[in-house]
N, C-alpha and C positions, 0 to 999 in steps of 0.2 A: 504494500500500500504506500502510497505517494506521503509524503508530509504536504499541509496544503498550508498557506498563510492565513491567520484568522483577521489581519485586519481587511477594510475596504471602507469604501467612502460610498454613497449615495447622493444625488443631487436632482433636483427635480427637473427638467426635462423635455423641454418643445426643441432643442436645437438638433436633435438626431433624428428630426421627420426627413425622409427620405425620400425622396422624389426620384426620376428617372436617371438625375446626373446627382451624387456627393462627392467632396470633396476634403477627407480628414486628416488633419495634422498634429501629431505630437511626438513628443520624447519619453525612452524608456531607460532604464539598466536595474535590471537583476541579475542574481545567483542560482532564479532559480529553472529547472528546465520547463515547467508545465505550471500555467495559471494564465486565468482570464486577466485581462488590461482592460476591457471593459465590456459589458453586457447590458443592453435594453431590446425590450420587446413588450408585442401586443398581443393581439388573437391568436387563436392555435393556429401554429406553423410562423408566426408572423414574429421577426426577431432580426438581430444584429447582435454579432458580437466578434471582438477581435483575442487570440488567446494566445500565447507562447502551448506549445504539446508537443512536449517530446523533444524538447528545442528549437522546432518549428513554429515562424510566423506565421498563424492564419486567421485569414478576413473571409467572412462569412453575413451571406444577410439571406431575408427568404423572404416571400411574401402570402406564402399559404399554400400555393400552388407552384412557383417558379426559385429555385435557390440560385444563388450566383456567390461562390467562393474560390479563393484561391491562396496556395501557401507557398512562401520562401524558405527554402529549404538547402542552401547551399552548404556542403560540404566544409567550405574553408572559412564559413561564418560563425563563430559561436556567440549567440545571441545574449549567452548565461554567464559572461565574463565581466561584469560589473562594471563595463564601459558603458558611455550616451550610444542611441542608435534613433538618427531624428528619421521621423516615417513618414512617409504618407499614403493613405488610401483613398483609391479613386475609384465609385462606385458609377457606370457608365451603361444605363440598361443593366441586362446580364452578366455585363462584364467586368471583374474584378481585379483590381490593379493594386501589387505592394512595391512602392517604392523605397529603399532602403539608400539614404544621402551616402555621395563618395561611394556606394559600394553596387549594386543595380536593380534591378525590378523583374517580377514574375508579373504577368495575366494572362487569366483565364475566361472565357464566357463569351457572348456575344452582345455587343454594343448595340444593334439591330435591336435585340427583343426589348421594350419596355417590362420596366417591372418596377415596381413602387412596394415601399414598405414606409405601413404608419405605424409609429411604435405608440404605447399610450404608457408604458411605465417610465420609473424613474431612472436615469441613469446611473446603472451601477459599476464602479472603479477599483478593478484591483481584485474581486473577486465577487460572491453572492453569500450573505448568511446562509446558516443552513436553518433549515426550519421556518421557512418565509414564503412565500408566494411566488418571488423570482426562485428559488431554492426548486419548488415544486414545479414550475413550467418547464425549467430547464429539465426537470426529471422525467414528466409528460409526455415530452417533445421530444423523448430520444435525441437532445443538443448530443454532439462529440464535443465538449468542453472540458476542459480539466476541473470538475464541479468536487468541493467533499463529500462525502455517501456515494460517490459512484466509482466503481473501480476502472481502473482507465486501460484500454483493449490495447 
């Protein structure tokens, strides 16, 4: 079983409605190999969330019917090395874009298909309590997020 970090932050939440084009930027550094950077969603199937698994970068959004994600995963990258790594996600239709500064970028999906996601929860950073609402959706929804209570495949 994973150790998981218990703290996280919560913030309330209209800047992550998603429309056909987003465009996210921030800065990370952990130690550790597997945890969510941040997680908000709405109806069943209906979510966003960005995670470190396994060491791997991955940006993930859905809208109930249509998913559009994609991961950075390079070999010569260790994400878990307690250095800055400024990013950006560019959510384009279908298609999902991580950019990772000075170092390169993965996408996946198709730009063509619209797909819209409205989230209605709060923005949660750094991880999800367990025993909450977001705790239980994530658990619902068969998310592959590095979540505590769930063992990770």
């Amino acid at each position: 079983m994973t150790a998981f970090v218990s703290g996280y932050a919560r913030f309330p939440s209209d800047k992550l409605q998603m429309g056909n084009s987003k465009l996210i930027e921030f800065g990370f550094r952990t130690q550790m190999h597997s945890g969510i950077l941040f997680f908000v969603y709405g109806g069943t199937g209906i979510y966003m969330y960005c995670a470190l698994i396994k060491g791997a970068l991955h940006f993930e959004f859905a809208n109930g019917i249509l998913v559009g994600s994609v991961t950075f995963n390079w070999p010569e990258v260790n994400f878990c090395d307690s250095q800055w790594y400024d990013i950006q996600l560019i959510k384009e239709g279908q298609q999902a874009k991580i950019i990772v500064e000075e170092i390169g970028e993965e996408v996946t999906g198709d730009a063509g298909v619209a797909l819209q996601v409205l989230t209605l929860s709060d923005l949660y950073i750094g991880g999800i309590p367990l025993e909450t609402e977001a705790h239980q959706y994530a658990l619902d929804n068969k998310l592959n997020m590095p979540i505590a209570g769930k063992n990770e495949t």
